[in-house]
N, C-alpha and C positions, 0 to 999 in steps of 0.2 A: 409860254412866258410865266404864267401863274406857277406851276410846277420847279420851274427855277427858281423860283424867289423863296420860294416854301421849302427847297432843298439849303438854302441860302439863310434861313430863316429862325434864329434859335426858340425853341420851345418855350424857354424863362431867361432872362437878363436878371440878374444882383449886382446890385452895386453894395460895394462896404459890407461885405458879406464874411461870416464865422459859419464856420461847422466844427464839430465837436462828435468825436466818436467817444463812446461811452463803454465801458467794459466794468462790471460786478460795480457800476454805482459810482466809476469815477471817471472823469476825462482822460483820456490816453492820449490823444492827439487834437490836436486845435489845429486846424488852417482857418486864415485869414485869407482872402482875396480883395484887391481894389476894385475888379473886377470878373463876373462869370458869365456864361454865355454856354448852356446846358442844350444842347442838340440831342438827338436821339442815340441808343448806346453806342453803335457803330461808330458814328461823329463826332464823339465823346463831347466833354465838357472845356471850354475854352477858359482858363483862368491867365488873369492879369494882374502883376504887382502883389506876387504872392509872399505869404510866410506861417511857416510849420512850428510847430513846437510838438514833441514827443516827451512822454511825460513815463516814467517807472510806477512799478505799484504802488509803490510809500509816495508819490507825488514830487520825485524829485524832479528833475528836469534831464533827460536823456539827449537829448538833439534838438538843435535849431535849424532854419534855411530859408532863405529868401533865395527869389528868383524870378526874372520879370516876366515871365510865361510860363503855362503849362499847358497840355492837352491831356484831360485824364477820362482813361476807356473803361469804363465798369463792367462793357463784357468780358474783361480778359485778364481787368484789375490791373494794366499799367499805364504809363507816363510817358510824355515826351517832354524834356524841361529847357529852358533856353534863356540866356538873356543874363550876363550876372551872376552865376548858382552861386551860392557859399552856402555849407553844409558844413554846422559844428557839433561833435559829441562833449558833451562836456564830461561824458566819462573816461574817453579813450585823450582827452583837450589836443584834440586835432583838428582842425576845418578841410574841408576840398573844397578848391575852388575849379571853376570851370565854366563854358561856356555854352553847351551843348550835352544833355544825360539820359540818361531810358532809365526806369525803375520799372521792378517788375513786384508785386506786392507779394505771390507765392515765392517763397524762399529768400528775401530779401535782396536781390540781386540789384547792381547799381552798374549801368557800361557807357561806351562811349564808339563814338566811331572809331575806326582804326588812326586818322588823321589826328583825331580833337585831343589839345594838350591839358592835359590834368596836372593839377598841385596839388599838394598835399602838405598844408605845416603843422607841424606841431606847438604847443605852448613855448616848449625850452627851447625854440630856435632850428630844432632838427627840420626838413622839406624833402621830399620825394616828387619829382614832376618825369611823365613820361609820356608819349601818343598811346594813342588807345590804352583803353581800360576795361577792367569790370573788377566787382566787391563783391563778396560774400559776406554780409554783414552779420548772420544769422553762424556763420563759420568763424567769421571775423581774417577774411583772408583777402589778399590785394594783388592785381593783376594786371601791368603793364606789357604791349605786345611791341612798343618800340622809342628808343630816343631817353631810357632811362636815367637819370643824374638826379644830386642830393649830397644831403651830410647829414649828421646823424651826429649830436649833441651828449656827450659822456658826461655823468654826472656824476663823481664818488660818492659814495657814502660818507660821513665825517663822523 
């Protein structure tokens, strides 16, 4: 019974919690959580009522995202994200939204089940939604495997 509970059992609870990764002296990324719950690597880390911000070298602001769960494995440096995503570049001013995601930290790769419907808007009104997915963000490339539809918003030059 003792051994159950201990597997059951997170090593640190945070509440109202910031991390801050730090690169040459500056913040690169901030996540916030409402909630964490840090198990050992295997079991990774259970966060609640999350939100990301990615930041460029000059400190502009690269990406946002909220999403009401995560599970993040530091053996293997990925994510399982659920609940609400939205995920915005403000340089590409695009959001994904969706409901269900995998990140993988090597190569920046972002997927989905084959099932799970993904959107995609942009600023000027354009959208992209299809089943299953995956990103190459570090390529900057996009990958739907079914159910594809959209518009795509013209804008002349004047």
């Amino acid at each position: 019974m003792a051994e159950k509970l201990l597997e059951k059992t997170p090593e640190t609870i945070l509440i109202n919690f910031k991390h801050t990764i730090v690169s040459e002296g500056k913040g690169v990324v901030v996540l916030e959580a409402e909630r964490a719950e840090v198990f050992s690597q295997e079991k990774g880390t259970f966060l609640w009522g999350l939100y990301l911000k990615e930041y460029a070298g000059d400190g502009g602001l690269l990406t946002e995202g909220w999403a009401d769960r995560a599970v993040w494995y530091s053996d293997n440096e990925k994510a399982s994200i659920s609940g609400s995503i939205h995920i915005y570049s403000h340089e590409e001013q695009a959001g994904i939204l969706a409901e269900e995601l995998s990140w993988e930290k090597q190569g920046k790769n972002l997927y989905s089940d084959e099932d799970e419907l993904i959107v995609i808007k942009k600023d000027d009104g354009s959208f992209l939604q299809g089943r299953g997915f995956e990103a190459n963000f570090r390529e900057k490339k996009i990958h739907f495997f079914k159910g594809v539809k959209g518009s795509y918003v013209w804008e002349e030059d004047q």
